[in-house]
N, CA and C of each residue as an Amber inpcrd file, in Angstrom:
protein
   384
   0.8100000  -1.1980000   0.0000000   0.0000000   0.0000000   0.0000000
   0.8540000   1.2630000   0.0000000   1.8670000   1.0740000   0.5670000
   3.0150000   2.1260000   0.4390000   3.5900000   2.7010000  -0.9010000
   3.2730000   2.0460000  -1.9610000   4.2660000   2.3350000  -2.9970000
   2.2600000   2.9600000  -3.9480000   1.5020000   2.6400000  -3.4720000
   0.1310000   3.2390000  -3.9300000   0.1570000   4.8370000  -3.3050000
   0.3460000   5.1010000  -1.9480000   0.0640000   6.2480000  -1.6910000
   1.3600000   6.7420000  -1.9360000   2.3870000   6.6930000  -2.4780000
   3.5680000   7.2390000  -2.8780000   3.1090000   7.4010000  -4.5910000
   1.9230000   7.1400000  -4.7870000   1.5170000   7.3400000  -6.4350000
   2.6980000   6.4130000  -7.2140000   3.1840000   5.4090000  -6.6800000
   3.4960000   4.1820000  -7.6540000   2.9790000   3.5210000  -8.1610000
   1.7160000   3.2280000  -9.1960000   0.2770000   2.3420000  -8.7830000
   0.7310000   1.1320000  -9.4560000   1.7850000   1.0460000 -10.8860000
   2.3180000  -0.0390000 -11.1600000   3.0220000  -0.7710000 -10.2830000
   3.9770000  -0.6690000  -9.5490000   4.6010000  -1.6410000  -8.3680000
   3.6300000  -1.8170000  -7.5430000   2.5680000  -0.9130000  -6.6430000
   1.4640000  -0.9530000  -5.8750000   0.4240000  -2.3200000  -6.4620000
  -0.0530000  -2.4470000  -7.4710000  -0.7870000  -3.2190000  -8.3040000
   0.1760000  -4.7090000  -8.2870000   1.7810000  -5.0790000  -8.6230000
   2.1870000  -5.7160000  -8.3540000   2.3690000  -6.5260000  -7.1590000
   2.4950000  -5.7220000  -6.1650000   2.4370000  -6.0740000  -4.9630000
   1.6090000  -6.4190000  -3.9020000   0.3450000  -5.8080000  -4.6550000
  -0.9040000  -6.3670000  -4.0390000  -1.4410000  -7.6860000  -4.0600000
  -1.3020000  -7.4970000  -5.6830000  -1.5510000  -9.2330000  -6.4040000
  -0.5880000 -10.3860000  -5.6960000   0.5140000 -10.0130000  -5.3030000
   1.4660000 -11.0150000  -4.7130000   1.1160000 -11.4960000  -3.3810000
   0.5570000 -10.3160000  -2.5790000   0.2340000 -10.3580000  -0.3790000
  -1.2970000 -11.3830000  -1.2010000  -2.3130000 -11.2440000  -2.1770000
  -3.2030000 -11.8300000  -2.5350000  -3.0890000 -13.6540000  -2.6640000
  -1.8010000 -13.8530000  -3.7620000  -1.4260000 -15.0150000  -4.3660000
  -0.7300000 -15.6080000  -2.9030000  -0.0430000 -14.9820000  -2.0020000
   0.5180000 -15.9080000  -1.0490000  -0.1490000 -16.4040000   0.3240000
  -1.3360000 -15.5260000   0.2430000  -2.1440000 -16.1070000   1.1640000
  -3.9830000 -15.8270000   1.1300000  -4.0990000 -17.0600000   0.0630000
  -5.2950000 -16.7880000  -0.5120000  -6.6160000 -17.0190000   0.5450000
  -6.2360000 -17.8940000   1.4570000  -6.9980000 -17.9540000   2.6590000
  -7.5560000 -16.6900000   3.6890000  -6.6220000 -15.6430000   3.8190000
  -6.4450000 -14.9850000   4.7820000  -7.8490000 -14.3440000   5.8780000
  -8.1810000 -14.4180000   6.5520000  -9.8360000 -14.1780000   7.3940000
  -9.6650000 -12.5530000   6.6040000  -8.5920000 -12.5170000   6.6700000
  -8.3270000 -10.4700000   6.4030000  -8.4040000  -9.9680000   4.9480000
  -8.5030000 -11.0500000   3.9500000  -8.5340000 -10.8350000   2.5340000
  -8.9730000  -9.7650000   1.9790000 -10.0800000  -9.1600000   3.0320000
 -10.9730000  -7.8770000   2.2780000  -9.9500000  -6.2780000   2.5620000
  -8.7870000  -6.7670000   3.5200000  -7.7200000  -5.9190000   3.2490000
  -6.9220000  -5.6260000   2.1420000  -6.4930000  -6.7740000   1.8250000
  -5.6550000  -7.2000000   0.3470000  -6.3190000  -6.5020000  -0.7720000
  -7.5950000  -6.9720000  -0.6560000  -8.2150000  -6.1610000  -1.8290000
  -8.6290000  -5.3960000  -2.2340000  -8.8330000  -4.5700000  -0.9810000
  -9.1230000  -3.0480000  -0.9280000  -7.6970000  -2.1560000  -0.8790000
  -6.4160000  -2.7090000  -0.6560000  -5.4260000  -2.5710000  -0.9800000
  -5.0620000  -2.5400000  -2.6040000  -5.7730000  -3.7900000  -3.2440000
  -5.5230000  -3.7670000  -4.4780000  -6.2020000  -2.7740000  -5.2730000
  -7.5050000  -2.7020000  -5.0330000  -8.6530000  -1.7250000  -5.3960000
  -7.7100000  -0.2420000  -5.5130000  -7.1130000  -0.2800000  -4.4260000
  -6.5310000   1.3300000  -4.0070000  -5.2050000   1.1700000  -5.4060000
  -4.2500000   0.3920000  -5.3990000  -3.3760000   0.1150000  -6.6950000
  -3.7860000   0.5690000  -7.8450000  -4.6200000  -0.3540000  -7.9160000
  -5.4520000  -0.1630000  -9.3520000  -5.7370000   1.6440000  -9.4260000
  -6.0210000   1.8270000  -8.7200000  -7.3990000   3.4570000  -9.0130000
  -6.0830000   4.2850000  -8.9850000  -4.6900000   3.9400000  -8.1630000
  -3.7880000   5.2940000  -8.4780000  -3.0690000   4.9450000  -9.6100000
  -3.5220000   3.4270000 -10.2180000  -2.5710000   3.4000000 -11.9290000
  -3.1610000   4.2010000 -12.8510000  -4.7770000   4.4810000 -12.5820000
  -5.2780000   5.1700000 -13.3630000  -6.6390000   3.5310000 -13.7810000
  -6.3010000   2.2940000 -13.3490000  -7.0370000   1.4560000 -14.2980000
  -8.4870000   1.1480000 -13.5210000  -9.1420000   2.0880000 -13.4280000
 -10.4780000   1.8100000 -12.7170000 -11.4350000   1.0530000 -12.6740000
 -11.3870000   0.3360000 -14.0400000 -12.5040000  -0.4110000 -13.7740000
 -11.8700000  -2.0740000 -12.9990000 -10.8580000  -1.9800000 -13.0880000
 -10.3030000  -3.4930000 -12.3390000  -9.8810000  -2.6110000 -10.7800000
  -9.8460000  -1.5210000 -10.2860000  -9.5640000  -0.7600000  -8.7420000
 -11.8240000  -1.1720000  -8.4790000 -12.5250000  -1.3720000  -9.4570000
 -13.7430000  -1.1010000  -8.8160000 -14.1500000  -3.1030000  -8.6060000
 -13.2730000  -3.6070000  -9.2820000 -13.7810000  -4.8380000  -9.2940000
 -13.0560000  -5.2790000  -7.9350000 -12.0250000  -5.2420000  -7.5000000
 -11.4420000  -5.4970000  -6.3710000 -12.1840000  -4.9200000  -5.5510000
 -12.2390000  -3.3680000  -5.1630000 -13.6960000  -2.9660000  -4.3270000
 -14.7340000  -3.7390000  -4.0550000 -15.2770000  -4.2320000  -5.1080000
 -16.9680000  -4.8670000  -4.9090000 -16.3060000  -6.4220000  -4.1370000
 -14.8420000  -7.1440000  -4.9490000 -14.8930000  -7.9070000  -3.8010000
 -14.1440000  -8.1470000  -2.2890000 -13.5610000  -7.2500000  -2.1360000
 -13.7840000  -6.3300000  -1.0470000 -14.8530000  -6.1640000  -0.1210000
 -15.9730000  -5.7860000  -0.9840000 -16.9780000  -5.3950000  -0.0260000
 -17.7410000  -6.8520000   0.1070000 -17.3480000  -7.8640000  -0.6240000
 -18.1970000  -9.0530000  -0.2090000 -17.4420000  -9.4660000   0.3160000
 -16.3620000  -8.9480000   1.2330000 -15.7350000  -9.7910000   2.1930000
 -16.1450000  -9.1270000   3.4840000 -15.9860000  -8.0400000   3.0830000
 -16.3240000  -7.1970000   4.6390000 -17.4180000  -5.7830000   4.1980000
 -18.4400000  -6.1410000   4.5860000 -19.4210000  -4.7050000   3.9560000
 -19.0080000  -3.0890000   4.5290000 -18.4140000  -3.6710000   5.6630000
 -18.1520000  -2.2230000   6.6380000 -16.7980000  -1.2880000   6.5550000
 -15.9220000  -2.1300000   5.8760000 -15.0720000  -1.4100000   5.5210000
 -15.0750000  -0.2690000   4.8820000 -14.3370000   0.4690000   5.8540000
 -14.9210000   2.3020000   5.0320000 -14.1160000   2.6920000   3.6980000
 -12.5230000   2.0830000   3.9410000 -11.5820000   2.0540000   3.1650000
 -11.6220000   2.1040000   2.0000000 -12.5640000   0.5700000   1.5550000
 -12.7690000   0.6340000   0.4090000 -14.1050000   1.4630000  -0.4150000
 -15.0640000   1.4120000   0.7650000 -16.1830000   2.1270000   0.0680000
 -15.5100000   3.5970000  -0.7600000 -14.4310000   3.8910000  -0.0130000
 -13.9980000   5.6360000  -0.3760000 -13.5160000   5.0880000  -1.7120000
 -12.4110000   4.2460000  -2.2590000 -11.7680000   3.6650000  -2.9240000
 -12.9640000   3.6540000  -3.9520000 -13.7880000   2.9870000  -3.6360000
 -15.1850000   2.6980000  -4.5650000 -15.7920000   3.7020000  -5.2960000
 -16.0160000   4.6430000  -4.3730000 -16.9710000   5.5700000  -4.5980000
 -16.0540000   6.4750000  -5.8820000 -14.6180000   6.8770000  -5.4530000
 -13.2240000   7.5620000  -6.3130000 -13.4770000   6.8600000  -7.5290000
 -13.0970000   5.4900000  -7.8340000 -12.9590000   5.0770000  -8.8770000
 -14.2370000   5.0560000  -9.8940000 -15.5100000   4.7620000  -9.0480000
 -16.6990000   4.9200000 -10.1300000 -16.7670000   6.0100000 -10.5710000
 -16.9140000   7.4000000  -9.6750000 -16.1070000   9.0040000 -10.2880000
 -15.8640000   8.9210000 -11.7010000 -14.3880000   8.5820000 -10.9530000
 -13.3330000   8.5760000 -12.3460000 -13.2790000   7.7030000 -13.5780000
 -14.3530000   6.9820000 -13.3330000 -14.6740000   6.1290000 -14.5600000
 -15.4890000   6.6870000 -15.4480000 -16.3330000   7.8220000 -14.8600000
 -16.9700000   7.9860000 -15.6850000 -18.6290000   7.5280000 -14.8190000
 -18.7410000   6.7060000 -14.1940000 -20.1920000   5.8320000 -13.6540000
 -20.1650000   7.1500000 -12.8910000 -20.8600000   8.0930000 -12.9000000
 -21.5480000   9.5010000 -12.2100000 -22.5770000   8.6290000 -11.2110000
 -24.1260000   8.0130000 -11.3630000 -24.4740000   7.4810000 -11.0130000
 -24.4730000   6.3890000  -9.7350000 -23.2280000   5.5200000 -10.3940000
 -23.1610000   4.6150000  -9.6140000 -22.2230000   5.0570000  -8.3180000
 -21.5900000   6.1720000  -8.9170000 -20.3090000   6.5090000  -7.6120000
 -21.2890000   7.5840000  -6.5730000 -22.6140000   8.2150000  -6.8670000
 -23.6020000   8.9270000  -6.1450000 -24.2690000   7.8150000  -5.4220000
 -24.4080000   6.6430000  -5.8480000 -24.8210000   5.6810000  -4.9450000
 -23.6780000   5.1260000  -3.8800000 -22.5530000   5.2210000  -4.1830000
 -21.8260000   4.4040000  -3.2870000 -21.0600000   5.4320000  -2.8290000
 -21.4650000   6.9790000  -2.9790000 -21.1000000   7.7640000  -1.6380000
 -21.6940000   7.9900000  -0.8820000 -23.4920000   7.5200000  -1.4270000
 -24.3140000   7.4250000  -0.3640000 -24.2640000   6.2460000   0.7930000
 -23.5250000   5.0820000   0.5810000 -23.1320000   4.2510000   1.4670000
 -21.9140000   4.7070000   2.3750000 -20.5430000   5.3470000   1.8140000
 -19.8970000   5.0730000   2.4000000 -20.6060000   6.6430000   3.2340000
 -20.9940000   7.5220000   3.2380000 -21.5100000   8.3420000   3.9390000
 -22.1290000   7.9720000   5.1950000 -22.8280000   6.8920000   4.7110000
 -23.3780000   6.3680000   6.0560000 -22.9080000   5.3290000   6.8400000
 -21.4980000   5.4770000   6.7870000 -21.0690000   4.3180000   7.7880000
 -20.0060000   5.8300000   7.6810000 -19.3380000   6.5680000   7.1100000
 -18.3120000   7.3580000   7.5410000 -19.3550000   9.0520000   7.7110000
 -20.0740000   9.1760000   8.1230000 -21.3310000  10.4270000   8.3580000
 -20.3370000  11.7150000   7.8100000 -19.2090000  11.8750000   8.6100000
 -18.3140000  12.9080000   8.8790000 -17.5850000  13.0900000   7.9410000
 -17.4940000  12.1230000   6.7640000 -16.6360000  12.3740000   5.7250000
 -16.5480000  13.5870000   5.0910000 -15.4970000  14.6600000   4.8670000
 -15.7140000  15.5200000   3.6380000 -14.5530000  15.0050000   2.9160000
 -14.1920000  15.9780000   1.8250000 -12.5620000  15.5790000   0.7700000
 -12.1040000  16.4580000   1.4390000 -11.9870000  17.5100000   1.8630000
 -11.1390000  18.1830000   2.6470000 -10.0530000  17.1560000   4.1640000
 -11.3780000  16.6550000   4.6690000 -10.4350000  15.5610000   5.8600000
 -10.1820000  14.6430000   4.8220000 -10.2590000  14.1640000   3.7500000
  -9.5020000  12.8410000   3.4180000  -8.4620000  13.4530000   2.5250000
  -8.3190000  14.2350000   2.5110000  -7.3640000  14.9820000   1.7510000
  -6.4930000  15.1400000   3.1940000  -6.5730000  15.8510000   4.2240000
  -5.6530000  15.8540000   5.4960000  -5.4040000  14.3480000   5.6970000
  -6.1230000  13.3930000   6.0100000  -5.8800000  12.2390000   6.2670000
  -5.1020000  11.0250000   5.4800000  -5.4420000  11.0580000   4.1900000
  -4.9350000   9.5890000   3.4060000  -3.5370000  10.3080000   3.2670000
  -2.4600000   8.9370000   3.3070000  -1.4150000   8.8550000   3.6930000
  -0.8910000   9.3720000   1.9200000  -0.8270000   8.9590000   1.0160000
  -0.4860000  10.3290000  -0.1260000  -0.8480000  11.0620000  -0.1790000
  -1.3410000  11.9670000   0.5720000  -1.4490000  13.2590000   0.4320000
  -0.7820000  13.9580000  -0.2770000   0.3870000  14.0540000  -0.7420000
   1.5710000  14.5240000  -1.4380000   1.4950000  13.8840000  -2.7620000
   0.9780000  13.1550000  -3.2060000   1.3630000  12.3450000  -4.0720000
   0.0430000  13.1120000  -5.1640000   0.7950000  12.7840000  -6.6910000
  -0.2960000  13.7960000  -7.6160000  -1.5900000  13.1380000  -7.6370000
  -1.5660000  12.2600000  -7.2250000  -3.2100000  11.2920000  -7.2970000
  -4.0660000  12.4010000  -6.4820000  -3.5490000  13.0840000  -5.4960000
  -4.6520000  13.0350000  -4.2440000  -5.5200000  14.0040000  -4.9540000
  -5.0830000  14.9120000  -6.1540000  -6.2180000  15.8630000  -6.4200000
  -7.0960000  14.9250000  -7.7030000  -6.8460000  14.1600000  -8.2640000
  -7.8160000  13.5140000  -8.3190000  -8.9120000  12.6740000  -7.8020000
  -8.3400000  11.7920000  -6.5190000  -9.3890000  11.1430000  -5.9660000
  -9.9640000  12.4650000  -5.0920000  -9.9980000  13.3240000  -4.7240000
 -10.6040000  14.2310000  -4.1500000 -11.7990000  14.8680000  -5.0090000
 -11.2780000  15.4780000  -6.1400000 -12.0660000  15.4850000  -7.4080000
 -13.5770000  13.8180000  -7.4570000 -13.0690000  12.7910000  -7.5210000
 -13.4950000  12.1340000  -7.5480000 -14.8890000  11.8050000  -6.4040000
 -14.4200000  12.1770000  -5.1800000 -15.3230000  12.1890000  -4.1770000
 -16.2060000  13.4020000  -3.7920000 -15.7790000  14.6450000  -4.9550000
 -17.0190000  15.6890000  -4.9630000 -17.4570000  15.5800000  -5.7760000
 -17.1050000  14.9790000  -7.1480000 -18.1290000  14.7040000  -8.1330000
 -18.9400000  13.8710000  -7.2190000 -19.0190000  12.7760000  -6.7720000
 -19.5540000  11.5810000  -5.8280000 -20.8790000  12.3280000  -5.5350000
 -20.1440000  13.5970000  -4.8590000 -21.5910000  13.7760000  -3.5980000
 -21.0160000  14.4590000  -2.4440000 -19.6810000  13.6690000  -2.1490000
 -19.1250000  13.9500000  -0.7890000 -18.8220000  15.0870000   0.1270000
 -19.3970000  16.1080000   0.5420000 -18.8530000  17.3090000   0.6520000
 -17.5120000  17.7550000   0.9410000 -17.8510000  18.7680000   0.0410000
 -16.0710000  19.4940000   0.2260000 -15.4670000  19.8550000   1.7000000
């Protein structure tokens, strides 16, 4: 996840797939993949950052992590719609969310992604 919020998303994407392939069991899997989800969306390749999301979220529904991840990448795909629906979820498990705190908060902050997924989560819905 380190080399994702450092806006590496090719090594990030590599490395996800690997913590995935070596322990396909894991109770924690819906980490991995919301890890991967997050890879994917700072390579730019969204619609495989939204497919990891969704299974993600069928591992763990409550994870806020990825819902944000989710909500960014449908954005930036283009799905207007579908990413207004799934900021209406992660809204309601994260109430307090704006892009302003996830902009203070997510660990690239620095990194050129962050003004896009921010972008991404006010197209959403999310308040600024």
């Amino acid at each position: 996840s380190a080399h994702a919020w450092l806006g590496q998303g090719e090594e990030a994407v590599k490395r996800s797939h690997r913590a995935i392939e070596l322990s396909p069991f894991d109770p924690h899997m819906y980490m991995f993949t919301s890890i991967a989800g997050t890879a994917h969306a700072v390579a730019g390749q969204y619609d495989k950052a939204i497919e990891y999301c969704e299974r993600s979220l069928r591992e763990n529904r409550m994870f806020a992590s990825t819902h944000r991840i989710l909500t960014i990448s449908l954005a930036l795909s283009g799905r207007t719609d579908d990413a207004r629906r799934a900021a209406d979820e992660l809204l309601a498990i994260e109430p307090g969310l704006t892009v302003s705190g996830f902009r203070h908060r997510y660990p690239g902050n620095a990194s050129e992604h962050i003004e896009l997924f921010c972008e991404g989560l006010a197209t959403a819905g999310v308040p600024r």
